[in-house]
C-alpha positions, 0 to 999 in steps of 0.5 A, a space after each residue: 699749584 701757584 702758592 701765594 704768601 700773605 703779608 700775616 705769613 698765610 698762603 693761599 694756592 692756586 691750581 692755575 696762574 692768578 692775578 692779583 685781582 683773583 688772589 684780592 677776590 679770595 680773601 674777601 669781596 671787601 678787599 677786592 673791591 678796595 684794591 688798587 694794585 700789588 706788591 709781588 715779591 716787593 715789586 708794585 704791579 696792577 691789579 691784573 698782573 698774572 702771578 705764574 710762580 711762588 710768590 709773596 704779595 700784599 694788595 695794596 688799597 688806598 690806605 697803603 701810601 704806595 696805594 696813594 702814589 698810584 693814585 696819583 699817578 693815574 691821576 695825572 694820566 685821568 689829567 692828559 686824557 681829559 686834555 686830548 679830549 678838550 684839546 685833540 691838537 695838544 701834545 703830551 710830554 711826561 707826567 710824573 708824581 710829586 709831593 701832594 700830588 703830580 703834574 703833566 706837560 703839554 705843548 699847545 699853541 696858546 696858553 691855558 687859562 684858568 677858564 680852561 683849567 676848570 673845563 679840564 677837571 670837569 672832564 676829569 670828573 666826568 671821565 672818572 665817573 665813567 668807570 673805564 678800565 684802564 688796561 696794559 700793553 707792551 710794544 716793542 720800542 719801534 712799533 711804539 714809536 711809530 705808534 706815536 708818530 702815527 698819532 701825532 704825538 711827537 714828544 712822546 715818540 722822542 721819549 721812547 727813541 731814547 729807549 734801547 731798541 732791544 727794551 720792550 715798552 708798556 702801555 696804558 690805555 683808559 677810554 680813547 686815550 692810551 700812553 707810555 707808562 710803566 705803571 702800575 696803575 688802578 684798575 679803572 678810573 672809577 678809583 679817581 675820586 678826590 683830586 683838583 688841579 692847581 695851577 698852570 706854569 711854563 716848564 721847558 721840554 726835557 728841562 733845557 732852556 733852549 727847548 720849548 716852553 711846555 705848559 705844565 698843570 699841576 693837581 692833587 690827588 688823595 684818598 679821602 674826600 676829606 684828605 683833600 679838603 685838610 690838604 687845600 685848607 693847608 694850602 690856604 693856610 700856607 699861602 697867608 703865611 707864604 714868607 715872600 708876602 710877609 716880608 713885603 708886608 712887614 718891610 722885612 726884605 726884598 728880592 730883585 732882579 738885579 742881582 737874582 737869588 740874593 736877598 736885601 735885607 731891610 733894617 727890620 729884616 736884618 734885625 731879625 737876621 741878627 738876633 738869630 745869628 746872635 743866639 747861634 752865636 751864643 750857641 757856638 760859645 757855650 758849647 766850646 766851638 771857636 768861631 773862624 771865618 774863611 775866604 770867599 775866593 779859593 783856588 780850584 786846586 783845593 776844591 779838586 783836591 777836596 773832591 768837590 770840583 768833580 761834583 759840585 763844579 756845575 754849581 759853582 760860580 767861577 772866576 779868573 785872576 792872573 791866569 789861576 782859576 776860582 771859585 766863590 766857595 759853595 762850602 766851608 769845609 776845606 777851608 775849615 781843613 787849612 786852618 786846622 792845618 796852621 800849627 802843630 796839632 796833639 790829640 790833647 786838643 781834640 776835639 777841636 770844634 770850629 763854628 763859621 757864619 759862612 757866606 756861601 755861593 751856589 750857582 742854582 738854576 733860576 727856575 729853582 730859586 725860591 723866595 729866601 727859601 732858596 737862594 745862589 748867596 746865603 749863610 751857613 751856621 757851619 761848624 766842623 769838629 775835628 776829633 778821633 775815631 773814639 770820640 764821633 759817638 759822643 760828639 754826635 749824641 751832644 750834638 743831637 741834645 743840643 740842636 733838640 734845645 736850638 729847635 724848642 727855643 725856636 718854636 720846633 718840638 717835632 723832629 724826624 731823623 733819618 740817617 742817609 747811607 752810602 751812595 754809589 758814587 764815594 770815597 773812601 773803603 768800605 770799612 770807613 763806611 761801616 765804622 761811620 753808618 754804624 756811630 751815627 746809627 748808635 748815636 741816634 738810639 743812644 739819645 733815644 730817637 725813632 730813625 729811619 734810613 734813607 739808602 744810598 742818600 749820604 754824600 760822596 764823602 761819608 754818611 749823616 743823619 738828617 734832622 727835619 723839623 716840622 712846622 705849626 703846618 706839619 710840613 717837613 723842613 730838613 735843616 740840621 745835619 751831622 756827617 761822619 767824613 773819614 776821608 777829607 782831612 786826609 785828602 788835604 794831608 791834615 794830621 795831629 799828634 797821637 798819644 804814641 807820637 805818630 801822625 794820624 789824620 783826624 775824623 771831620 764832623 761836619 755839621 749845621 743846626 739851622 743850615 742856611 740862616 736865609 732859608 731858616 728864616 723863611 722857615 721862621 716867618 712862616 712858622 709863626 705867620 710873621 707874628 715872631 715870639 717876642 724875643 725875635 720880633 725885629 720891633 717889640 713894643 711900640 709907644 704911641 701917643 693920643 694927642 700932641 701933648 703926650 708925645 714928650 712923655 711917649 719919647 720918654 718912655 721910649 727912651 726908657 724902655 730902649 736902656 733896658 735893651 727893648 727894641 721899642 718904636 715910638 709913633 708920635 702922629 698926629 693920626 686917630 689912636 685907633 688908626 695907629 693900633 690897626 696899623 701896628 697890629 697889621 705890623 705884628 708887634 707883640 705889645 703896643 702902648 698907648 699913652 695920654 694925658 692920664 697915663 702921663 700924669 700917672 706915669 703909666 701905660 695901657 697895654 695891648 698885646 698881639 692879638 688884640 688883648 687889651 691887659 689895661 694900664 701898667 707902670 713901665 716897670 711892671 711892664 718890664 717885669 713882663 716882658 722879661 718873663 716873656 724873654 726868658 720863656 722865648 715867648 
């Protein structure tokens, strides 16, 4: 007998080996219907999988996120297949699952339009409602390889070359189309309901720029027909508030090819990088860091022996100077380390906390630049607390109310931590690891947050609890970070004086609330779709003027409200006052005042508020009276 075990702890027995398929049929029609794959012994498999021992197994369905990836990923297979049968000269590469969806690589002898990009969903959707099987087989890896090369498909058969002659390779076959996959898969395509593609782009074979140019079509796949939609709605959403346009429209920045992954900030842009650099700033100081700058340019010798050189190195940009070798800094803590070294240090000073607006640099391949989201020069609200192994409890449980209070005040409530463990590749015994995981871990539940653990994600040189916020959209942007490094300060022979004279090396916490202030801005633009709280609006009112004669008047109260710290504009042209409102509403500034002849002789101003609130005529003082409850509320 078979003896199979539910998730509820029930066992079902078998008298012959059964499916997962067979065991779904025996707890109810309904299920069976429903089942996409399984979970045996924790492993996902299909649905036909012949169970032949003692096994736990849950059926997976499309309310089961593991569920959704194999959606997703027979999606993409749903994909290749409609390509070959629109276009049998096509090639297939790989197809894996991303976020929201998947993508598939082909090589095809001209480009695909977005003509051909509709044609090949419509296939999708015919193939999908024809309801094949799709069906599994292993090959020893030769027989593959020469099944593919007898098909043509010569990129497939380089990929499974690479696989060690002695490994077996699976198959999967829907209608006429079969391919490499090590599954699992939904049992037949009728599964394959909700999904559409997106959008074409270039991706080199095996990602190397001296390969050929593949052609790479993405899609989305989802449960529900009304997942989908909430999803593509999203999408719409996100593309008005897609930050690279709103920087161009509001004249925030720019990006140009003449010097890749940077950013020119404009005078509006860079009024808005400095009023966040100036809280983070102000942040820094009332919570006893002292703030440090560090070289741009550091001899390789530290980063080696940091650890970083081994690995980071690819991603550093390098340069030479009689006959020593540099490198522009990717981090800031080493240097951090060096300062701390100047001068005698006791435990009396401990915790000692740096902050550093760090300017650093990271040699990203260009087809990963993002916007400002993604950059090779940004800069970091970097802060590194040195302390005792006593002291990373407290500091950590500080830390996290303080970033809860940074991420209110800039619009965020909704935050997800996780805390990444150690990988394979470290530094350091397996104590340190220990004593480290289990603070940050304590740390979390002692400020009273849901967690969860990211297995093996920490970095080389301790573990750290990510904090992701997540925007007016829901989507989640990991920012904030705290590490737990027993390690580095003793790598580079930093040490203070105990309470018993000897000398001990300090714990590093390495942290960053915003991280990189480029990306976080990114973030902000599209948080708020460019219609930035008061507070950091790179202009907050505008004072603009009916006819020439009111110009003086305007300039006056310009003047006025700039004494009170007031980033205020005035537009004195002689165009149409409603045309001067439609442009500076399409500008996003929170608060336009519009003053005439009767405003000027009553000295007031009419006042209209972002989103096209007219809140009627004010004294300048009573208008100041709202702005600053405005201020203070970070509204």
């Amino acid at each position: 007998m078979i003896r199979i075990t539910l998730p509820d702890g029930s066992a079902r027995e078998f008298a012959a080996p059964p499916t997962v398929a067979d065991v779904a049929a025996s707890i109810g029609a309904g299920l069976a219907k429903a089942a996409i794959a399984g979970k045996l012994d924790g492993q996902l498999v299909d649905t036909s999988r012949r169970i032949d021992a003692d096994a736990r197994l849950a059926i997976v369905t499309d309310k089961d996120a593991d569920g959704l990836e194999v959606i997703r990923h027979s999606t993409a297979h749903l994909l290749a297949y409609a390509v070959k049968d629109l276009f049998p000269e096509a090639q297939v590469t790989i197809g894996p699952v991303i976020e929201h969806g998947f993508f598939y690589d082909f090589s095809y002898r001209r480009p695909f339009t977005p003509e051909d990009l509709a044609a090949i969903e419509a296939r999708m959707v015919e193939l999908a409602k024809k309801d094949e099987p799709v069906q599994r087989r292993v090959l020893p890896r030769d027989d593959a390889v020469a099944y593919f090369k007898g098909q043509g498909e010569h990129y497939k058969a380089e990929i499974i070359a690479s696989i060690p002659a002695s490994e077996d390779v699976s198959l999967y076959r829907e209608g006429a189309f079969e391919d490499l996959c090590r599954g699992p898969h939904v049992p037949s395509t009728g599964k394959l309901k909700h999904f559409k593609l997106m959008k074409v782009a270039g991706a080199y074979w095996r990602g190397d720029h001296r390969n050929e140019m593949l052609q790479r079509i993405y899609g989305t796949a989802w449960a529900s027909k009304d997942d989908l939609q909430k999803h593509l709605t999203m999408l719409e959403e996100a593309e008005k508030r897609d930050h690279r346009k709103l920087g161009r429209e509001l004249d925030l920045f720019h990006l140009d090819e003449h010097s890749p992954g940077t950013v020119f900030w404009h005078p509006k842009g860079w009024r808005l990088w400095q009023e966040v650099e100036q809280y983070m700033r102000r942040v820094y100081q009332d919570n006893g860091y002292q703030e440090v700058k560090g070289p741009q340019i550091v001899d390789r010798v530290l980063w080696e022996k940091s650890g970083h050189w081994e690995k980071y190195r690819d991603h550093m940009f390098v340069t030479e100077s009689e006959k020593r070798e540099y490198a522009l800094k990717p981090m800031n803590c080493p240097g951090h380390i060096l300062i701390f070294k100047q001068g005698i240090k006791s435990y009396r000073d401990l915790p000692l906390r740096y902050g550093e607006f760090g300017n650093c640099h990271r040699n990203e391949p260009t087809g990963g630049l993002h916007g400002i989201m993604r950059v090779r020069a940004f800069t970091q609200d970097d802060g590194h607390i040195f302390c005792t192994e006593d002291m990373i409890l407290g500091e950590c449980v500080a830390y996290t109310a303080l970033l809860q209070k940074v991420y209110a005040d800039f619009g965020f409530t909704d935050i997800v931590y996780k805390v990444a463990t150690r990988p394979a590749a470290r530094i350091g015994s397996d104590e340190i690891w220990d004593k480290a995981e289990h603070a940050l871990i304590e740390s979390l539940r002692q400020s009273g947050c849901a967690f969860e653990l990211a297995p093996g994600d920490g970095a080389f040189y301790g573990p750290k609890i990510e904090y992701t916020l997540k925007d007016a959209l829901g989507r989640p942007w990991q920012c904030g970070t705290m590490q737990v490094d027993f390690s580095m300060a003793e790598r580079l022979d930093a040490v203070y004086v105990a309470e018993d004279s000897s000398r001990r090396h300090p714990v590093m916490l390495h942290r960053a609330i915003v991280g990189s202030l480029e990306r976080f801005i990114g973030i902000l633009i599209e948080q708020h779709a460019g219609a930035l709280p008061l507070w950091l609006a790179p202009v907050q009112t505008v004072v603009a003027s009916i006819s020439e004669g009111s110009a003086e008047y305007a300039a006056e109260v310009v003047k006025t409200l700039k004494k009170q710290g007031v980033r205020a504009e005035s537009d004195l042209r002689a165009d149409k006052i409603g045309y001067k409102i439609r442009e500076h509403s399409l500008q996003k500034v929170p608060y336009i005042l519009v003053v005439g002849d009767k405003e000027q002789a009553n000295g007031t101003v009419a006042v209209r508020a972002r989103g096209n609130q007219d809140l009627g005529t004010m004294s300048v003082d009573e208008l100041l009276v709202r702005l600053q409850s405005d201020l203070a509320a970070k509204r």
